[in-house]
C-alpha positions in Angstrom: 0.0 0.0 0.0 1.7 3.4 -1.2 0.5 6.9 0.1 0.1 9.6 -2.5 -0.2 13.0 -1.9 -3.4 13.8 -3.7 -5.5 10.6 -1.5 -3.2 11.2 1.8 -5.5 10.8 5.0 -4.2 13.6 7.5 -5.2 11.0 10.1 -2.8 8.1 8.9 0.4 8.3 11.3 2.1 7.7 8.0 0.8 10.4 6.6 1.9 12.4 9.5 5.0 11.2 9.7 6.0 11.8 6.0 4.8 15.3 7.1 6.7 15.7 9.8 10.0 14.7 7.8 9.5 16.3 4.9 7.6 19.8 6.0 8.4 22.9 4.0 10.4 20.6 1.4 9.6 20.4 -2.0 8.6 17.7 -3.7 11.4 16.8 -5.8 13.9 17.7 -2.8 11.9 15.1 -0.7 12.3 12.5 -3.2 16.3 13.3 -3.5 16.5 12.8 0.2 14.6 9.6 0.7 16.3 8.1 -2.2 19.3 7.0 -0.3 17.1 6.0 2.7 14.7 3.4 -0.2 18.3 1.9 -1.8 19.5 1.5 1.9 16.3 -0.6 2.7 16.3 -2.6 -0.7 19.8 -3.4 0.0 19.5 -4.5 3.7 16.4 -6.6 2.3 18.6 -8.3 -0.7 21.7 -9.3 2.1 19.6 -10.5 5.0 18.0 -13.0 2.4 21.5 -14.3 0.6 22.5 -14.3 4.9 19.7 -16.7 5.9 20.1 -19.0 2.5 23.7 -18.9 3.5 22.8 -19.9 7.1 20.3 -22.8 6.3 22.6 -24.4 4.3 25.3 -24.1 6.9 22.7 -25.1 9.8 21.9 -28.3 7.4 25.4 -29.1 7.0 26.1 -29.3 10.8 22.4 -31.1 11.2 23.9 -33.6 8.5 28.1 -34.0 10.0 26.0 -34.2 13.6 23.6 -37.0 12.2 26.6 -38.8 10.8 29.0 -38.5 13.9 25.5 -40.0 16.0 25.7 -42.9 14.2 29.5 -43.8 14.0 29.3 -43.2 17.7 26.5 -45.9 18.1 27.9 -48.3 16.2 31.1 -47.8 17.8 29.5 -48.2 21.2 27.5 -51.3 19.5 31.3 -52.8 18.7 32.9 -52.2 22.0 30.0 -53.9 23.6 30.1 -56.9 21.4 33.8 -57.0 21.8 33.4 -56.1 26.0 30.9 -58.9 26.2 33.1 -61.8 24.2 35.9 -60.4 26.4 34.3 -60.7 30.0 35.4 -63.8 31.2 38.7 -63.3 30.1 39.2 -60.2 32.1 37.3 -61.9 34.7 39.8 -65.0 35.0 42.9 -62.6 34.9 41.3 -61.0 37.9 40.7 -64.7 40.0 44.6 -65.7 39.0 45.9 -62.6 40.4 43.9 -63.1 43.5 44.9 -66.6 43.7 48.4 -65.7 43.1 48.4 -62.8 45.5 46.9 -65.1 48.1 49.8 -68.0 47.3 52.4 -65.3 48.5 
């Protein structure tokens, strides 16, 4: 929605605004002045997009290298306790021969 001048509703805070900014300016120096202001908005508007594109794909590539890392850890974990279980009675008979041997002396 754009305000004009010729339809502008004196009770519209835009309206009065605008006014406020721009009172006892002409026309054309008004639209000189604000013209920075409109390319500095466009061009804030234009980075923050390309910045959150460029921060999805970064999120999703962390999401991803987390995911991945979850699972080599679990299987990992899933290996040591195959190998921990298959090792148990080993460790478990080195522990009775050192008692037994610490006992003999």
């Amino acid at each position: 929605m754009t305000i004009s001048h010729r339809n502008a509703d004196p009770d519209d805070p835009r309206t009065a605004i605008v006014a406020i900014l721009y009172s006892g300016v002409p026309a054309q120096a008004g639209g000189i002045i604000s013209l920075p202001i409109v390319l500095y908005q466009g061009s804030q508007i234009v980075l923050g997009q390309i910045t959150v594109a460029i921060l999805k794909a970064w999120h999703k590539r962390v999401k991803a290298s987390e995911a991945k890392f979850e699972e080599e850890k679990g299987e990992r974990g899933e290996r040591a306790a195959s190998e921990g279980k298959a090792g148990e009675t080993k460790r478990g008979e080195g522990t009775e021969k050192r008692k037994e041997e610490a006992d003999s002396k």
